[in-house]
C-alpha positions in Angstrom: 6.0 -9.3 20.4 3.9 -12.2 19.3 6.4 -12.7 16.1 9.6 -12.4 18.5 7.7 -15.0 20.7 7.7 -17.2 17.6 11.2 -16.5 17.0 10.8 -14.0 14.0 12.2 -10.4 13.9 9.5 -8.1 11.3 11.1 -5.5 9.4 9.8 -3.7 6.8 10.8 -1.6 3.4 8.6 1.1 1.9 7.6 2.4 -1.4 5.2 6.2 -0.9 3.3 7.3 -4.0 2.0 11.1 -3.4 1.4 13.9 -6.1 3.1 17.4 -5.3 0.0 20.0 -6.7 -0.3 23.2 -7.2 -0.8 25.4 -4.1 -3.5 27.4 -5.5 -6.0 24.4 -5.8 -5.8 23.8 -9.7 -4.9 20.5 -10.8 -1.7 19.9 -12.8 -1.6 19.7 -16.6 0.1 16.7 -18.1 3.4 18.6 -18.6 4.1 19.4 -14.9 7.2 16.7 -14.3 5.9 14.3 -17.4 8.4 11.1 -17.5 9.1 9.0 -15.0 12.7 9.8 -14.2 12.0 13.6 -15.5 13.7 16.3 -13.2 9.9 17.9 -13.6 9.2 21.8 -12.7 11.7 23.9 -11.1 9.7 24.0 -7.6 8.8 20.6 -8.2 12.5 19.3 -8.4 13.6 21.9 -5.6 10.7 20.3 -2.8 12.2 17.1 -3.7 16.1 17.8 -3.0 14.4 20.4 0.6 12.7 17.0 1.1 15.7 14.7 1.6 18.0 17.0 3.4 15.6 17.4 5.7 15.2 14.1 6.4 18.8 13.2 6.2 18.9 16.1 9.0 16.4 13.9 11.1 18.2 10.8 10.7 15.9 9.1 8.2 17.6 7.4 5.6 16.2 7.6 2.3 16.9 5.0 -0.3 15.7 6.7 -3.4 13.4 9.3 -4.6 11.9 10.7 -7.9 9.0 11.0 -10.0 6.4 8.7 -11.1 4.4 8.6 -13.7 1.6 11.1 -12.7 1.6 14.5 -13.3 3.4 15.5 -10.2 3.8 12.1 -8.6 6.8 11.6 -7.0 8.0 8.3 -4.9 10.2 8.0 -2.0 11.5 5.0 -1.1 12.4 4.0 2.3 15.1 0.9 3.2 13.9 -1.9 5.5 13.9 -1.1 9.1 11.6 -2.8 12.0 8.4 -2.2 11.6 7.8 0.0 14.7 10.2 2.4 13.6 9.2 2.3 10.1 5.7 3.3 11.2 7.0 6.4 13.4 9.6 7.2 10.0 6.3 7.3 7.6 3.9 10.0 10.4 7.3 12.0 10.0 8.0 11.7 6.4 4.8 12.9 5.7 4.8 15.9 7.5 8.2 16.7 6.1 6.8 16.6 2.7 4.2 18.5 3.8 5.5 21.4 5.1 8.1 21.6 2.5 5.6 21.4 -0.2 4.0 24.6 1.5 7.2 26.8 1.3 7.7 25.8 -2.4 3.9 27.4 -3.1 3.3 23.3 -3.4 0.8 20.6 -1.8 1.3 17.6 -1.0 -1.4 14.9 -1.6 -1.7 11.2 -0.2 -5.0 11.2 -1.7 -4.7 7.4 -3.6 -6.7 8.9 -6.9 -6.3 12.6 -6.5 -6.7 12.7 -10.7 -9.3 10.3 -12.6 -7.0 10.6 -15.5 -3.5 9.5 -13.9 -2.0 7.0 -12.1 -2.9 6.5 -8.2 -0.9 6.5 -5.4 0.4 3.2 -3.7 2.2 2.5 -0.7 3.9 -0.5 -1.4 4.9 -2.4 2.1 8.4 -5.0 1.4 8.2 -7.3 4.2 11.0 -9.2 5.7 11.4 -11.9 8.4 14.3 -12.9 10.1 15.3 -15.6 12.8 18.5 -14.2 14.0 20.8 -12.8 11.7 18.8 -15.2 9.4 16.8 -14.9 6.5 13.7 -17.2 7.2 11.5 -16.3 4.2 14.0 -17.4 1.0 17.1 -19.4 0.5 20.1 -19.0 -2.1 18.4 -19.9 -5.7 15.7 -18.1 -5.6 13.7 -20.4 -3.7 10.4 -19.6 -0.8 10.9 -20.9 2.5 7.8 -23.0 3.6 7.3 -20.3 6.4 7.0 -17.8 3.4 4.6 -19.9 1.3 2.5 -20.1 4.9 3.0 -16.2 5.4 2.0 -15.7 2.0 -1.0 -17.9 2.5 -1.9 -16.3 5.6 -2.3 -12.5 3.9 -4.3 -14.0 0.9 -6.5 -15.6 3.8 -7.5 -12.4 5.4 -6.6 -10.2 2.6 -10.5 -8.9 2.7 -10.8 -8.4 6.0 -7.2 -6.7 5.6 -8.7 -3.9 3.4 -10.3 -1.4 5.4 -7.1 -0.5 7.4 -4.5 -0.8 4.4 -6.9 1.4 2.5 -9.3 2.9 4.6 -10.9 5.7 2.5 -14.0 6.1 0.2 -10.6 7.3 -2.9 -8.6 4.1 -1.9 -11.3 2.0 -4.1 -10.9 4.9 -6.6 -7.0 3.6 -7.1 -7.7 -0.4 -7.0 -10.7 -0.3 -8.9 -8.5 1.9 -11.6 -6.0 -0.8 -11.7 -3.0 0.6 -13.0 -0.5 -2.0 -11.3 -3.2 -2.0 -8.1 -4.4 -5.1 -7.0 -8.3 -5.9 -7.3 -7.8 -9.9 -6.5 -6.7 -11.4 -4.0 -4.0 -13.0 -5.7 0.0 -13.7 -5.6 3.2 -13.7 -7.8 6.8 -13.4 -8.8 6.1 -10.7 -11.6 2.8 -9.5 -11.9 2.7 -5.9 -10.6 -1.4 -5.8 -10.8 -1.4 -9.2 -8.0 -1.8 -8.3 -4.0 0.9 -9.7 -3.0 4.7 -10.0 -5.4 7.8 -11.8 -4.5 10.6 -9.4 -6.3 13.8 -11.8 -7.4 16.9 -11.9 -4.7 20.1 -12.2 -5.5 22.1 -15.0 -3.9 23.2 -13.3 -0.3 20.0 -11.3 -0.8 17.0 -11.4 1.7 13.5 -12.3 0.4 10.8 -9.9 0.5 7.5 -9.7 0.5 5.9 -7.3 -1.2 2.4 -6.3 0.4 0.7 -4.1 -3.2 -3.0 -3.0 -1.6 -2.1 -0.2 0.9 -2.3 3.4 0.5 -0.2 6.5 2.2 -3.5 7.3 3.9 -3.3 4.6 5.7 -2.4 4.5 9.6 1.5 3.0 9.6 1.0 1.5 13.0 -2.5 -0.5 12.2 -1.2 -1.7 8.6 2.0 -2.9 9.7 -0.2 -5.1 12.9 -3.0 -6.6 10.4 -0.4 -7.6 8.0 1.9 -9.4 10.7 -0.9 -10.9 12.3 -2.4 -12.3 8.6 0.9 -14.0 8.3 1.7 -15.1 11.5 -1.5 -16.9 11.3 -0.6 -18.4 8.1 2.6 -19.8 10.0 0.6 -20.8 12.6 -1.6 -22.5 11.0 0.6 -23.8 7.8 -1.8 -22.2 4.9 -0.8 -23.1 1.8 -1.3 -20.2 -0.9 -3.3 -20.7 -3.8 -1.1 -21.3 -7.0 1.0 -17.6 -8.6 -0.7 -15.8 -11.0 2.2 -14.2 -13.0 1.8 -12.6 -16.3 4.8 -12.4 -18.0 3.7 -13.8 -20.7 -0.2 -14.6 -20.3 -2.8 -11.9 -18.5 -5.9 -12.8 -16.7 -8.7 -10.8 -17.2 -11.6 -10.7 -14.6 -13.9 -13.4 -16.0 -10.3 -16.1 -15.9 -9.6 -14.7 -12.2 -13.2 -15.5 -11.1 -13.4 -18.7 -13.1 -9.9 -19.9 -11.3 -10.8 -18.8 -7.8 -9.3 -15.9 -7.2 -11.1 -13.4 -4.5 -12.0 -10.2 -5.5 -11.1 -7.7 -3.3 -13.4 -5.4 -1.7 -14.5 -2.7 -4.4 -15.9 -0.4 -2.1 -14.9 1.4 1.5 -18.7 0.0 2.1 -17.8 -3.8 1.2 -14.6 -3.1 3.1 -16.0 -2.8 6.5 -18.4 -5.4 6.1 -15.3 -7.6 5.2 -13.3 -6.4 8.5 -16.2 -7.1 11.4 -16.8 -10.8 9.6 -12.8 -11.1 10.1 -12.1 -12.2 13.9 -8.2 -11.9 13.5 -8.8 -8.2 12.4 -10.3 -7.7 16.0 -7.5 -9.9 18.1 -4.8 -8.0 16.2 -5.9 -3.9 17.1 -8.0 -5.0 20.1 -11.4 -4.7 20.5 -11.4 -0.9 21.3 -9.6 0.4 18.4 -11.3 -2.0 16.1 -14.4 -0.9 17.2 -13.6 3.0 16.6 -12.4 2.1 13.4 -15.6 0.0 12.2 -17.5 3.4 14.1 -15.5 5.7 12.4 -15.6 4.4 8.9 -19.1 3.8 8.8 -19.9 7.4 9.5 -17.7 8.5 6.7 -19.2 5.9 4.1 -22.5 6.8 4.8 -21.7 10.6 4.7 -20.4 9.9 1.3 -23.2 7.5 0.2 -25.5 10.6 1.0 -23.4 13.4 -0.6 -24.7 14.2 -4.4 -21.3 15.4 -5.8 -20.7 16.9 -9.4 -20.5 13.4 -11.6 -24.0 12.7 -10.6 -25.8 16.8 -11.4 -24.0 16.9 -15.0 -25.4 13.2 -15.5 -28.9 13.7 -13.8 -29.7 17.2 -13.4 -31.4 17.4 -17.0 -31.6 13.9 -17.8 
C-alpha cells in the first residue's frame, strides 16, 4: 500500500534452491543427480515431474525447474507475480514439494547448507516495479532508471539490518559465509553472482529486474518481500545514491580489496544479525512493532540455544585435545 501510494506496483520473480534427500536420513553421495542439467535418480526425476503437475493443478505457474549443482539440489523457478501472491505461491510450493518428496521415499530440505561439502541453497528474489503498464526501473539500452539507482541504494543502506528476516537461521550464515555465488558484502552489480544485489541484462521491450541474492527458502515470504520494499522505497524516498558496481567479469575482489574500498560486510552470524535488525529503525516501521519484537524474541532464544549446544565438530576437536 505504501508503494501504490507512491505510484509503484511491486511484483516479484523467484528462484528456490532445496535438496531432495534420502528418506531414511543418510546424506546423498555425489552421484545422486551429479550435473546441473542431469535428469538425476529415478525417484529424484519422478518428485520433480509429481511436483509440477501438481502445481499446474493448483494454478501455480511454474517457469522452469531442474537440478542444481548439489547432490540432489533441485531449483524451481517461479515467473513474476505481485508480491502478495508470490508470498502465498512460495508457503504452498513448499508444502507441495514436501509432501511429494514423502511419497517418492524422498525429503525435502530448505535447510540453506544442509551439506558442508556442496553448494547451499538460495532463494533468489527478481524484483520489479512498475508505474502503470510501465517499467519504472530500466529503459530501452540497457540503461537504470534513477528510481532504480535510488532503490538499489536504498537495499545496500539497510542490507544489515535486512539479514535476520531474509536469512533468519543459525545455517543461513553456514551458506553466505561458504560463498559459492552467496553474498557476504553488501555490495551491487551487473554480473557478479557472489554481490547482494545483481542487475541481470534486459532485452529492449524487456523489464528490469532486480535481483535481491541474500535470502534463503527458510525465510518467511511475507516479512522478506516487506523489508525489501520498504529498503527501497526508502531509497526512493530519500534519493540514495548506491555505492559504485562491483562486477567481476574480468577482475575479482577478494575480502581485504572489499574492506579497503568500503564495502560492508554482511552479518556473519545469526548473532550479529539481530544485533544489526534492533539498531535498524526501518526494520521496526516495516513489520510493526509487535512482529518485530517476536522476531528479535524469537531469534534470540534460538541463537543462544545454539551458542550453548556442544555439537559433534567441537567433541572430535576437543574431547582428547
Amino acid at each position: 500500500a505504501a508503494a501504490r501510494a507512491l505510484g509503484y506496483d511491486y511484483r516479484i520473480a523467484v528462484e528456490m534452491e532445496y535438496y531432495l534427500l534420502p528418506g531414511d536420513g543418510t546424506l546423498p553421495d555425489r552421484t545422486m543427480g551429479s550435473g546441473y542439467f542431469s535428469i538425476g535418480a529415478e525417484e529424484v526425476a519422478s518428485t520433480r515431474d509429481a511436483v509440477l503437475t501438481a502445481l499446474q493443478d493448483m494454478g501455480i505457474f511454474v517457469g522452469g525447474s531442474h537440478h542444481e549443482t548439489g547432490p540432489g539440489q533441485e531449483e524451481l523457478d517461479l515467473p513474476d507475480v505481485d508480491a502478495l501472491r508470490m508470498a502465498d505461491q512460495l508457503i504452498s510450493v513448499r508444502q507441495v514439494i514436501r509432501s511429494v518428496a514423502r511419497r517418492f521415499g524422498l525429503r525435502a530440505s530448505f535447510m540453506p547448507k544442509p551439506l558442508g561439502n556442496a553448494a547451499g541453497s538460495g532463494m533468489h528474489v527478481f524484483q520489479s516495479l512498475f508505474q502503470g503498464d510501465a517499467d519504472a526501473l530500466g529503459s530501452d539500452g540497457n540503461a537504470l532508471r534513477t528510481e532504480a539507482q535510488w532503490f538499489i541504494g536504498g537495499q545496500l543502506d539497510h542490507a544489515t539490518g535486512m539479514m535476520l528476516i531474509t536469512n533468519p537461521t543459525v545455517n543461513s550464515y553456514k551458506r553466505l559465509n561458504a560463498g559459492h555465488r552467496a553474498p557476504r558484502y553488501a555490495t551491487w552489480a551487473r554480473v557478479s553472482q557472489a554481490s547482494l544485489i545483481r542487475v541481470p541484462g534486459w532485452l529492449d521491450g524487456d523489464k528490469a529486474e532486480i535481483e535481491l541474492r541474500s535470502p534463503d527458502a527458510m525465510a518467511n515470504p511475507y516479512l522478506t518481500f516487506a523489508v525489501a520494499l520498504a529498503a527501497g522505497m526508502d531509497g526512493i524516498t530519500r534519493k540514495v545514491e548506491p555505492t559504485d558496481p562491483f562486477d567481476e567479469s574480468f577482475v575479482s575482489y577478494d575480502d581485504d580489496e572489499l574492506r579497503r574500498r568500503g564495502a560492508v560486510r554482511l552479518p556473519s552470524t545469526l548473532g550479529e544479525a539481530i544485533s544489526a535488525f534492533a539498531d535498524d529503525p526501518l526494520m521496526t516501521q516495516a513489520l510493526g512493532c509487535y512482529i518485530a519484537y517476536q522476531v528479535v524474541t524469537g531469534k534470540t532464544a534460538e541463537w543462544e540455544d545454539y551458542r550453548a549446544h556442544v555439537g559433534p565438530w567441537e567433541l572430535q576437536r576437543y574431547l582428547d585435545a
